[in-house]
Each structure stands twice: as structure tokens, then as C-alpha cells.
N, C-alpha and C positions, 0 to 999 in steps of 0.2 A: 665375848672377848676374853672374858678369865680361862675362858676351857682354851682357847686356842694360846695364852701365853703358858697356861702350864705346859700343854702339848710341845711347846715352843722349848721351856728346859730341859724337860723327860728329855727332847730331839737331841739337846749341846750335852747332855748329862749322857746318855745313852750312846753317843755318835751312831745314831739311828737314820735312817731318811723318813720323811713324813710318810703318808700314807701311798701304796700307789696306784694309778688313773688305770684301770684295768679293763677290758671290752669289755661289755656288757651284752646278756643274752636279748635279744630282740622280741618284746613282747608285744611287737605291732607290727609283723612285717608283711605286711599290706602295704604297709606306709614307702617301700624300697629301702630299706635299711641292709646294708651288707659288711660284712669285715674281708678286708683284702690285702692278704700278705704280701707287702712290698717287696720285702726281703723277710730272707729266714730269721723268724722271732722277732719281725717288725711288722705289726697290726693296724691298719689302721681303720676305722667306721666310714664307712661313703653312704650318703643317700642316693640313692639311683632311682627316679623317676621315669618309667617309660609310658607315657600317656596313650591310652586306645588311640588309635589314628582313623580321623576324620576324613571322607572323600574330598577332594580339592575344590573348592567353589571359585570358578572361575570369576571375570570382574560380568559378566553377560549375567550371570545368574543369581548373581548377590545381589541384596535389596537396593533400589535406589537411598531408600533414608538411613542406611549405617555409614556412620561418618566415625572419620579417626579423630579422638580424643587429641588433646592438645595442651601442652603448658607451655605458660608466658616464665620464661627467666630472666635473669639479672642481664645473660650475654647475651644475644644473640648474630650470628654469624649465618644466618639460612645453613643450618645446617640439620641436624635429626629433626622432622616436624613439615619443612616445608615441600618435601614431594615423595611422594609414593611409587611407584612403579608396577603395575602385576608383575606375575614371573615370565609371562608369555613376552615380557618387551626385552627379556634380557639384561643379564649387569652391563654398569658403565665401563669402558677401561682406562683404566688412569694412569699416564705416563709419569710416573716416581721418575724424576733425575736430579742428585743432590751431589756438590762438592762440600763436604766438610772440612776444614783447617784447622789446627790445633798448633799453639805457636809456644815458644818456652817459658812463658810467661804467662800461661792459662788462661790466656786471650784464645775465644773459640768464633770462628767466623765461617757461616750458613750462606751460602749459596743454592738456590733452587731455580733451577735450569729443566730446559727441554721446553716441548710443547703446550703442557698444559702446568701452571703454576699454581701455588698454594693459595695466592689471593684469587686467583680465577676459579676455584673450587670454593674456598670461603666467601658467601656476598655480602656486599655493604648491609649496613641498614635499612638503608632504603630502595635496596632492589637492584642496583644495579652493580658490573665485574667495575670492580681497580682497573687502573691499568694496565694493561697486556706487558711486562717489563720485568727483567731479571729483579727479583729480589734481595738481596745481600742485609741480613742480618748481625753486628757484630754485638757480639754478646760477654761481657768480662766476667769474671769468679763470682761466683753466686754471693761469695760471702763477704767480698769486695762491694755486693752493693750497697749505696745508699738507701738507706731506707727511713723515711720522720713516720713518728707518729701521729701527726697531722696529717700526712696523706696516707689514709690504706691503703690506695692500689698507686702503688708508683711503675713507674714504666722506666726503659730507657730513653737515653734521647735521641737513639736511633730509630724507635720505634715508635712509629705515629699515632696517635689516639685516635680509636673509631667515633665516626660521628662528628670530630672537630674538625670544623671548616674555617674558622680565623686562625688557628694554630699549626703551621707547617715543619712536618719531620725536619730535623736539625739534621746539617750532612753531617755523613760520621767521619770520625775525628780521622787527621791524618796518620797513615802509620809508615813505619819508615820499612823498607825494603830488608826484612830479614826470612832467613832461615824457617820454614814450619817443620816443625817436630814430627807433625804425624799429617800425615790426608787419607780421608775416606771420600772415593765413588760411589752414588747408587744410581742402577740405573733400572730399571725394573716397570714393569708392567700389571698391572693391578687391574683386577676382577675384581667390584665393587658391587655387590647386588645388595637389594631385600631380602629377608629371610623372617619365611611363613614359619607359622606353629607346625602348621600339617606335612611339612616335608620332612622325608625320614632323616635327611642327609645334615640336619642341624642340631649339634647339641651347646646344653649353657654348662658352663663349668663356674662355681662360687667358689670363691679361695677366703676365708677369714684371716684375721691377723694375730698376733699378739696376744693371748688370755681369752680369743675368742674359742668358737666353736659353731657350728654347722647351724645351729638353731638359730646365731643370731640372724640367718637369714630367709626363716620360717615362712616370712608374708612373701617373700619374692619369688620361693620354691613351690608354696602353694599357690601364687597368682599364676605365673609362667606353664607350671604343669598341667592348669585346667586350662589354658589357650591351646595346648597342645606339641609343648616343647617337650626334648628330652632334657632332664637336669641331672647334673653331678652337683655333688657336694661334699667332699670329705674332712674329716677332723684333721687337723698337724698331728705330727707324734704328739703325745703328753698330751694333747686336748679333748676334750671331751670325754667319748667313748675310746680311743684310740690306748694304743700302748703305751706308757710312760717308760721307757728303757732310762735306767740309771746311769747314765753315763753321758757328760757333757758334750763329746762328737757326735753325740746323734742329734743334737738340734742346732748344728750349724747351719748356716744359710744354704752350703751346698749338699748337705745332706736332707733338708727338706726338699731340696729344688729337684731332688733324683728322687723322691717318695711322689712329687707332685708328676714327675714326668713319668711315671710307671703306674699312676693315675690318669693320665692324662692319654697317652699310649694304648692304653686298655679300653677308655670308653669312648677316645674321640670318634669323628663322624666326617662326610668331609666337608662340612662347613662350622667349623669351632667356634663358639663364642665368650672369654673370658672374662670374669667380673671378681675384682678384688679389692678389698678393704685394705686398708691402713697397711699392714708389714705384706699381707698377700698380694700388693698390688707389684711390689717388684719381683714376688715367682710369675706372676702374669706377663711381666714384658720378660720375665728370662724364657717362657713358654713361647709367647710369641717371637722374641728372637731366633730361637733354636727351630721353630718348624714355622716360619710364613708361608707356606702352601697350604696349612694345615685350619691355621688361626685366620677366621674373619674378621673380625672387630673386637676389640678390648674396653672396656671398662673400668676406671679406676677411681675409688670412692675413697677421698679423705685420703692418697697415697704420699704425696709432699712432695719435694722438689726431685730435678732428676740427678742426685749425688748419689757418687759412692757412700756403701753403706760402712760406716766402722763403730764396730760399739764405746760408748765414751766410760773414760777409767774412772771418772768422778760421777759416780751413780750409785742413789740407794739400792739398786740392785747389784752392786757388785756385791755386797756384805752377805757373809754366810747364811745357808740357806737358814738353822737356825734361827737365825734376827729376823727373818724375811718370813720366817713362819709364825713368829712372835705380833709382827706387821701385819699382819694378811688383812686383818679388821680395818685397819687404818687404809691402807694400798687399798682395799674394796671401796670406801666411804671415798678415797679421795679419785680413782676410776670415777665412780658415778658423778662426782662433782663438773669432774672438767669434761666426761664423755658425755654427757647430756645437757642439752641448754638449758633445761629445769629436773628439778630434784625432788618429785611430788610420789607421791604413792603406786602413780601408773608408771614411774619410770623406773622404781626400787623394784615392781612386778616385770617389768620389760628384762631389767638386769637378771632378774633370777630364770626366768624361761626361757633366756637365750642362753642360759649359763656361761655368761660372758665374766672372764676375771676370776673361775672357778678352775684354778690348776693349781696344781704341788709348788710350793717354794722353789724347791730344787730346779724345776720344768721352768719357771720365771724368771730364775737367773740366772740357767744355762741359753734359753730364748735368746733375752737382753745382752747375752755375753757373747754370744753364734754369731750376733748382725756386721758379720763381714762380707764383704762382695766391693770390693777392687774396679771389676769390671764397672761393675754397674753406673758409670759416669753419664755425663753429660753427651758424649761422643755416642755411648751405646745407644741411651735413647732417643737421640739424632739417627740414626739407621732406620727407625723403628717405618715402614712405610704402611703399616695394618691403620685404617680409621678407628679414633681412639675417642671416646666421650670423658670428659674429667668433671666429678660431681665433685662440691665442697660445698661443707656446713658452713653457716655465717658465724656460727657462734663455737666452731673446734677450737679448742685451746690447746691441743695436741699438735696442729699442724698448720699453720700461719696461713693467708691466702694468697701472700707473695710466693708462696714456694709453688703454688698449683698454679699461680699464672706466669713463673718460670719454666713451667712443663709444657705449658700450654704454646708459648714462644720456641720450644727446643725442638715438639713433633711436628713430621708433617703435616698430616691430618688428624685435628684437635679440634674440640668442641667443649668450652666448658660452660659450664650450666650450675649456678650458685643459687641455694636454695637456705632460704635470708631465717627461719625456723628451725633449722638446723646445724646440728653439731656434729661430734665425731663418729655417733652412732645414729647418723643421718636414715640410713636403713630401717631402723628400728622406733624413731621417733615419726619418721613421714613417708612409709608404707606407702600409701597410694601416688606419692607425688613419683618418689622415685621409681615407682613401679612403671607410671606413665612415662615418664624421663626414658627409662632403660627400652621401653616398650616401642615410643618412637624411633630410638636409635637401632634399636634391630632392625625396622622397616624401612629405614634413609635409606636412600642413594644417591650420587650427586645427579642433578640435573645438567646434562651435559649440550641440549639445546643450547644456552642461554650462553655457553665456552664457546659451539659451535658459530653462532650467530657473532660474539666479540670478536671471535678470528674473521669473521668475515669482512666486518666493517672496518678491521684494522686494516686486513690487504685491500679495503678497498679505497680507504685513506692514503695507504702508502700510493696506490697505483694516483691518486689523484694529485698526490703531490711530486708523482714523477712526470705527469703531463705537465704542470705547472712548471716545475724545472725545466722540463725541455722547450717549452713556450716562450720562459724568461733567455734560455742559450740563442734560439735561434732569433730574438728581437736582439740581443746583443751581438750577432753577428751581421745583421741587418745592417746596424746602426755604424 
């Protein structure tokens, strides 16, 4: 700590910048380690995995006794876990039809329309579809809501608790006939399948956040690579191995989102699958916005609610890089505090081999200073029609668990999966759980029997209640 506060004066005495994060020569590249020039004088380390590819094992040929692995979570909605499909049965397709309202007063109100609806894809708990019946969520300013701390998971009172049968949704409130600011239509058709290790046409893409870096996702690159997936994995500017350019426009939010999408461009495949942490989980839905033909499924671990991003002016990291270099011992010690549910010797070794929290002053609060994105609201990620899994640690002190079950209420297809052991760097503390979580969710697809067979008994309801009307007409014309 004394060598990095003298370091810290030399910096203010000198007006010098700290040291800087420069590629490094690859002395394992076996491993797929590559640097690849975004832009001219803009470097950044990608791991590229491309695994030997295995012959395709049909379901005829595979053993009877391999069974797919399974985790029990906090939520569940029949969603990643309960059905499989080979590839010979073909995706599901999913009728996406959503009006969105936005009104001046930042009252947002979700309509989902068309054939097949979001409770009809998501099932109860106990097995069986909701009712067949337009949805209408209204939903007020995130920061408008109530929230006690005697209840952690608060809801609206529009929005019905799964599972409670003496407590019925409250109607939503009345609203009086004004003017909406803005409407979005989706009306879209979705190709929803499984996705094997072995097909060539699938790659995973990891995006890290904040002080991270490629490594923190070590166990997930090496679990996914021996199944036989392709993986990317790239450093941000200033992270890791990657370039650290001195200069604060290089790490705004849209100058990484064009380093990710010349990333992204390069290695995709045509069935994408994104997975991103904490600040990398909104270039994932910027990804998946900007290409859904591209993008399959998204992933978002510990990412927070769905607001626009604006960096706040009362922050220890606004204060010159200097101070912040002087800090770095303290900002490290208090990282591992709140990003780990415990603070033992295997998680001080976790922190150092992920080299997470290991960047330049300068690089941490140009980051912290960049997190602008406008767009990024509540309305964008309402568009969003790609199936989305949202993991959250029980114990992140970084990102509330009302703000991940705001996201969860905002997508269409949302799955989240709370994993009660876990913190901010859920990844990195419970490897196998998440491993199996994300493992599942690549193999989902909805089971679209079970939508087929609701529709039926609904038209066959309706048809029975039109003979009964015509029964009751014609005794009253009797009479």
C-alpha cells in the first residue's frame, strides 16, 4: 500500500499517467488467445476457442442412461430445464406481438398480443398454461417505486404473485384518457430452437464488466469448450491484455459497443449466444438489438435494472486519476468485500487469477465516467424479443434483486434463476452451478404442445358456449 501511495504523488508531482495495460506476447497460444485491431492503434486480446468437432449423435444412438443434469432454483417458470428437443424435431416459432405505450409522465404500459402470449410460454408451477387472455402490464418509473425493507421481493399491484391462490391481482388503477408520448409495435416471428456443442453454426460470446477481464470467466470457457462449443471472449479497451489508449473517449459506452460489434462481426456464426456480466450485460442487449437474426439467446448475470445508463457526478471515482491511484489498495479490498459473499483466502486467490479490479486509475475513471447510453431505457429493452435467462446472486451488494426482477417483468422472454450462495461475481464463486444454469438454457425450447393443446380446449370451450347461447335463444323464442 505505501509503494502505490508514493506512486500515487510521483503521478500528481510528475502529471504523469500511471503505468500502461499494454498487449502482451502470448506464451500459450494453444490456449486461442489472439489480439485483434478494432481500429487503427486500437488492440484488443480475444480468446477464441475453436473445439475439434465431434460427429453428431443422434437421440437413436445415444445411450439410454445419459440424462441431462438439472438445477432446482429460487424461480421457476418451466422454463430452461424442462424440455429438450433433438434437432431432427426442429425450433419452435414464436409469435412476438407487443404494443408498448410510453405516456408523459413515465407511466410505461406493455401490452402482449397476437397468438401465442408470454404467460402461455412461461408455465405455472404446477404445470399447467394461465389463461389464454391479452396481458396488459402497467408498470411506473422504476424509481418511483415503493420499496420496504421488510419485503425483499416487492411486486406491483398490478402484477400477480406466482403460486398465490387466496390473493387475486388488484385491477389496475384507472387512467384517464391522455395523449402517449411515444408507441412501439413488435410483431415478429421467432425461431426458438436448442443448440448442440457439435453444430458448427453456434458460437458463445462473454462480455465482462467494469475492472473485469476475460479470465474472470475461466471455468465457463473451459467447461463450454470441452462440450464442444465455439467461445469468444474479449478484454474491454484498458482491460486486461488489451490496449489502454489515454484518452477518456475511448471508453465510452459507444465506443466499446463498436469495439464489441467489430468483435462480434468477426467471429459470429449463425446462431449467437451472448453472456454478460454486470456493465457487459447492456453491450449484450445493444448486440442483440442491433442484429436479432444474428443473436439466439442472451444471458445476463448480475446486469440490474433496465435504465438508462448516466454516470453519477457524486462518485469516488470522479476524483483525479492521482487520488484514485493513491486508492487502488482500498477500491481493491473494498471490490472483494461487496463482489464476494465471503472474503476467505480462496476468494482473495479467485480475485487475483481472474485479474479482476486490476486496471489503471485513469482506465477506472474514464469507465465510471463513459456510462452513458440515453437509449438504453426501459422501452429499448421492451423490444427486446431474443429468449433472455437473468442470473442474480442472493448476496451482490452491487445490484439490488428488485432491479433484476424489474427486468424480468419489462422482457418478453425472461427466465430468472437466483442463486441464494452467490454474489456479484456469481461466475467465479459457483462455477458449476452456473455452468449448469447456462447449460440448460442453451438446450431450452419452449414446448409448444402443451400452447397447442390450451388453444384447443379454448376453441372448444368457446364452440360450447356458443351452442349453449344458441339453446338458451332459441327456448326463449319458444317461450
Amino acid at each position: 500500500m505505501l509503494t502505490s501511495i508514493t506512486e500515487g504523488i510521483l503521478c500528481c508531482l510528475t502529471g504523469k499517467a500511471a503505468s500502461l495495460v499494454l498487449p502482451l506476447e502470448s506464451s500459450e497460444p494453444s490456449n486461442g488467445f489472439e489480439f485483434v485491431e478494432v481500429k487503427p492503434g486500437r488492440v484488443l486480446r480475444v480468446r477464441h476457442i475453436v473445439p475439434e468437432r465431434q460427429p453428431v449423435v443422434t437421440e437413436d444412438q445415444a445411450p439410454s442412461s445419459k440424462k441431462k443434469a438439472r438445477v432446482d432454483s429460487s424461480e421457476d417458470h418451466g422454463g430452461p430445464g424442462d424440455t429438450v428437443k433433438s434437432p431432427s424435431e426442429g425450433g419452435s416459432s414464436v409469435h412476438c406481438k407487443r404494443k408498448i405505450t410510453v405516456y408523459r409522465n413515465g407511466q410505461l404500459v406493455i401490452e402482449n398480443l397476437g397468438d401465442v402470449l408470454h404467460s402461455e410460454i412461461l408455465q405455472c408451477r404446477d404445470g399447467d398454461l394461465e389463461p389464454c387472455s391479452t396481458v396488459e402490464v402497467e408498470l411506473a418509473d422504476y424509481k418511483e417505486m415503493a420499496s420496504s425493507p421488510a419485503d425483499p421481493n416487492p411486486t406491483h399491484p398490478s402484477v400477480a404473485a406466482a403460486g398465490d391462490d387466496d390473493q387475486k391481482p388488484a385491477p389496475p388503477p384507472r387512467r384517464r384518457r391522455r395523449k402517449p408520448k411515444r408507441t412501439v409495435l413488435i410483431n415478429s416471428q421467432r425461431e426458438i430452437s436448442s443448440c448442440k456443442g457439435t453444430h458448427r453454426d453456434v458460437a458463445l460470446f462473454f462480455v465482462h464488466g467494469v475492472g473485469g477481464s476475460l479470465d474472470i470467466w475461466g471455468s465457463q470457457l473451459d467447461f463450454f469448450s470441452r462440450l464442444g462449443y465455439e467461445v469468444i471472449a474479449p478484454d474491454l479497451a484498458g482491460h486486461g491484455a488489451s490496449k489502454a489508449p489515454q484518452i477518456a473517449a475511448a471508453y465510452t459506452f459507444y465506443a466499446l459497443a463498436e469495439d464489441l460489434r467489430a468483435i462480434f462481426k468477426r467471429y459470429a456464426r449463425k446462431r449467437n449466444i451472448l453472456i454478460g456480466h454486470s456493465y457487459g450485460v447492456s453491450f449484450c442487449t445493444f448486440l442483440a438489438h442491433e442484429y436479432p437474426d444474428l443473436v439466439h439467446k442472451v444471458v445476463m448475470v448480475n446486469g440490474g435494472g433496465p435504465t438508462a445508463l448516466e454516470p453519477s457526478l457524486c462518485s469516488i471515482f470522479q476524483l483525479p486519476s492521482c487520488v484514485l491511484h493513491c486508492l487502488s489498495p482500498c477500491l481493491a479490498w473494498s471490490f472483494l468485500k461487496a463482489g464476494f459473499a465471503r472474503q476467505g483466502a480462496k476468494e482473495k486467490q479467485l480475485l487475483k487469477q481472474g485479474n479482476a479490479f486490476n486496471v489503471s486509475p485513469f482506465v477506472l475513471r474514464a469507465m465510471m465516467s463513459g456510462q452513458y447510453w440515453p437509449e438504453g431505457d426501459e422501452v429499448y429493452h421492451a423490444e427486446l424479443t431474443v429468449p433472455i435467462l437473468l442470473v442474480h446472486g442472493m448476496c451482490d451488494k452491487f445490484v439490488p434483486m428488485d432491479e433484476d426482477q424489474r427486468m424480468a417483468e419489462i422482457l418478453l422472454f425472461a427466465f430468472l434463476k437466483v442463486i441464494e450462495e452467490g454474489s456479484h461475481m456469481v461466475m467465479m464463486e459457483c462455477p458449476d452451478t452456473v455452468n449448469t444454469l447456462l447449460h440448460e438454457f442453451f438446450l431450452w425450447e419452449p414446448d409448444m404442445s402443451k400452447i397447442e393443446s390450451a388453444k384447443c380446449d379454448s376453441e372448444t370451450k368457446a364452440t360450447v358456449n356458443d351452442i349453449v347461447q344458441t339453446l338458451r335463444v332459441n327456448k326463449a323464442v319458444e317461450k
